[in-house]
C-alpha positions in Angstrom: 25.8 -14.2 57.6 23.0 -11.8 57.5 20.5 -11.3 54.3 21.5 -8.1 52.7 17.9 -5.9 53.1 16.1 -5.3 49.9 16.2 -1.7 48.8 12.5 0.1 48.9 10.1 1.9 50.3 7.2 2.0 52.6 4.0 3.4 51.4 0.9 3.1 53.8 3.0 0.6 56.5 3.5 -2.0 53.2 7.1 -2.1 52.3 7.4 -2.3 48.4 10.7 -3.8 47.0 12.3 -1.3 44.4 11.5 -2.9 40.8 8.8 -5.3 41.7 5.3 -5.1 40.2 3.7 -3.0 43.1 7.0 -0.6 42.7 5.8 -0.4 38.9 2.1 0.1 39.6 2.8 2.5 42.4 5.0 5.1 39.6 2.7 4.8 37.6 0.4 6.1 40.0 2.3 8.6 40.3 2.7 9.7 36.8 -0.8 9.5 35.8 -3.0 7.4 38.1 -4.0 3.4 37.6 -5.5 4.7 34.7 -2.3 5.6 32.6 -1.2 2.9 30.1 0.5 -0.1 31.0 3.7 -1.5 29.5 2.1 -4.0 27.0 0.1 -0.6 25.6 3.1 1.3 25.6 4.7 -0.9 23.6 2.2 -1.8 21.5 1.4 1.5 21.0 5.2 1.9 20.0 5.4 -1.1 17.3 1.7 0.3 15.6 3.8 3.7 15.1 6.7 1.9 14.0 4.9 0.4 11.4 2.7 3.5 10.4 6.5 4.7 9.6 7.9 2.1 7.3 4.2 2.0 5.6 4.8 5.6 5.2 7.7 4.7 2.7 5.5 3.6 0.2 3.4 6.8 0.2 2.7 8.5 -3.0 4.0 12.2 -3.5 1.1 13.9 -4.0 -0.3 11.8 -0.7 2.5 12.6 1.1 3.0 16.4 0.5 -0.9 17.0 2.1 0.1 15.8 5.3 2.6 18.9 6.1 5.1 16.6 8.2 7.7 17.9 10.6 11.1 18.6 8.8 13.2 16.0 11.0 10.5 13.1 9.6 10.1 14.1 6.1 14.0 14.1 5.9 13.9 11.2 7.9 11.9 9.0 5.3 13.6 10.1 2.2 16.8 9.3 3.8 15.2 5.7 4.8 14.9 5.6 1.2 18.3 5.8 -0.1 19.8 3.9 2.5 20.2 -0.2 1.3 22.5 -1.3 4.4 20.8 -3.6 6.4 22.0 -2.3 10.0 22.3 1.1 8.4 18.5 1.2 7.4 17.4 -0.8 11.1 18.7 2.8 12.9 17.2 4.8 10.3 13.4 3.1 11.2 14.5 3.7 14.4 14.6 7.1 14.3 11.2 6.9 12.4 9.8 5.7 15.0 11.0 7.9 17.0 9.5 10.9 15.4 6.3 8.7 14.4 5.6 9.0 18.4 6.0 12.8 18.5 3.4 13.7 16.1 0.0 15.1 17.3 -3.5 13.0 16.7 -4.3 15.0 13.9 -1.3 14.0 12.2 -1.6 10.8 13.3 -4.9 10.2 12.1 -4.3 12.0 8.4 -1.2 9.6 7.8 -3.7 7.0 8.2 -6.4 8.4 5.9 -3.7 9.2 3.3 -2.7 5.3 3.1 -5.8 4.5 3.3 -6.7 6.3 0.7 -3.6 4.8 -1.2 -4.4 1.0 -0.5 -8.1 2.1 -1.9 -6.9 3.6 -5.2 -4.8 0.6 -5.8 -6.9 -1.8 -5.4 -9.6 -0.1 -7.3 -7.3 0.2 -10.2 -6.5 -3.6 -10.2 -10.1 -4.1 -10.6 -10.4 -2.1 -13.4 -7.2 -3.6 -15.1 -8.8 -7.2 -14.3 -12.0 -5.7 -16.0 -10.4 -4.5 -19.0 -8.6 -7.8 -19.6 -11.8 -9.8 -19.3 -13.3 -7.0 -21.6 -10.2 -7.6 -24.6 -10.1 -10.8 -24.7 -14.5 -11.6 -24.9 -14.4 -8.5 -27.8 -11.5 -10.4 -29.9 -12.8 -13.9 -29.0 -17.1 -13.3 -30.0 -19.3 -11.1 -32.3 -21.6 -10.8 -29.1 -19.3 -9.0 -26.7 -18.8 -6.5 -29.3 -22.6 -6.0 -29.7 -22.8 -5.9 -25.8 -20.4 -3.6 -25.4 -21.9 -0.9 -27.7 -24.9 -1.3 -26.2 -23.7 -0.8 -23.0 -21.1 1.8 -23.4 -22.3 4.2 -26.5 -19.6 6.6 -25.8 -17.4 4.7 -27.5 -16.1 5.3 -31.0 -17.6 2.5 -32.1 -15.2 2.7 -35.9 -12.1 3.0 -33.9 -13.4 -0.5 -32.0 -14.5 -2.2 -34.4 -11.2 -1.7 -36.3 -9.2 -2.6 -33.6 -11.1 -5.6 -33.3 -10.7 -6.9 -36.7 -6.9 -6.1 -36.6 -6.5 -8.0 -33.2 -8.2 -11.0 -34.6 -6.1 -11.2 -38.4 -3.0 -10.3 -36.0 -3.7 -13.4 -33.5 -1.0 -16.4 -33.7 -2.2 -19.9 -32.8 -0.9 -21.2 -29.8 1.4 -24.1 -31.1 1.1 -27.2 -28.7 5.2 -27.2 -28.3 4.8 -22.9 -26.9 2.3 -24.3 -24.3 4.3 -27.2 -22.9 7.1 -23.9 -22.6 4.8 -21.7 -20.7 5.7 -18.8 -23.9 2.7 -16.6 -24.6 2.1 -15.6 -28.4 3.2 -12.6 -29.0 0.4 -9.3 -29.6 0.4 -7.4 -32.4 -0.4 -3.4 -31.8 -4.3 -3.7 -32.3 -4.3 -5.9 -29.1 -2.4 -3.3 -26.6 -4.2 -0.5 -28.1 -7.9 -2.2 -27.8 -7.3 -2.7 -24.1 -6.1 1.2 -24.0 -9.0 1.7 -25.2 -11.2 -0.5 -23.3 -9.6 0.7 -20.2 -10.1 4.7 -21.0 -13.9 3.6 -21.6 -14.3 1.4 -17.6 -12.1 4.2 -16.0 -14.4 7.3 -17.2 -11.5 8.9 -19.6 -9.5 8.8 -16.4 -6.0 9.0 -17.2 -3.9 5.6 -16.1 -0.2 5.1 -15.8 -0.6 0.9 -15.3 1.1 -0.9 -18.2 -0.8 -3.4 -20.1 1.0 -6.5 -18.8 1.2 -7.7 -22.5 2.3 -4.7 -24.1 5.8 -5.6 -25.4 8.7 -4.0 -27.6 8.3 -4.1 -31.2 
């Protein structure tokens, strides 16, 4: 019984089978010259988009409304947002993606300044938050860090601190040995939130700053 012949094509007397590798390489010839991208970079290029999409989610309003998006992807992203069903929100990335890859370079490129610009902020308001922590606790715990700070930072209304201070200390409940063996922190009186408010106003330049003291608590 005779072979069945391959399907293909001759191109310069070589015959080249119909899917193989020089079938590939020869389309994309074609298309664009050796030079185009290959597969792997297509794909890779695909997944980087894909990604730059669902990162997108987590964009901040003011962020996102400078970058002007298309209609179909601003939609898009705000529906991503509302959907919770697993298979649901898979086709809705999807899609994403799919409009991710129709943007120009421009675009491209401002999506990734604007997150950048986001992962920047947040980390530089961690720092701060860390700083103003550290800050607190020295000015409650030692004469010397309150001396030090109003050397260092005049600005500040030295009456209101130093009142804050005082009530912060008288306000501070010894940590019984049976609280500590439970993990339970003491609770803070008001003189302890609102000396890291102000603490944190001081670092941050008067800046105004939405993150929660991490003690504050109910009263």
């Amino acid at each position: 019984m005779s072979r069945k012949p391959k399907k293909g094509y001759f191109v310069r007397g070589q015959f080249i089978a119909e899917g193989s590798e020089l079938d590939l390489e020869y389309k994309r010839e074609l298309k664009g010259g050796f030079d185009g991208p290959s597969r792997t970079e297509l794909k890779r290029e695909s997944t980087e988009l894909q990604d730059l999409g669902t990162d997108l989610l987590t964009l901040r309003k003011d962020l996102m409304e400078g970058l002007a998006l298309p209609e179909k992807l601003a939609d898009g992203l705000v529906e991503a947002k509302r959907i919770t069903n697993f298979e649901g929100k898979r086709r809705q990335m999807q899609f994403i993606g799919k409009q991710m890859r129709l943007l120009s370079p421009e675009t491209l490129q401002a999506v990734r300044e604007a997150l950048d610009i986001q992962r920047l902020g947040s980390a530089k308001d961690t720092q701060a938050l860390h700083l103003a922590e550290a800050w607190r606790d020295r000015l409650i715990a030692d004469d010397e860090a309150v001396s030090e700070w109003i050397a260092q930072y005049t600005q500040t209304d030295m009456q209101q601190l130093r009142a804050l201070v005082r009530q912060a200390r008288k306000d501070a409940v010894p940590v019984s040995n049976a609280a500590v063996s439970q993990g339970l922190a003491p609770r803070q009186g008001r003189a302890y939130r609102e000396l890291f408010k102000l603490v944190r106003s001081v670092l941050t330049g008067g800046e105004s700053d939405n993150t929660p003291d991490e003690d504050t608590e109910d009263e």
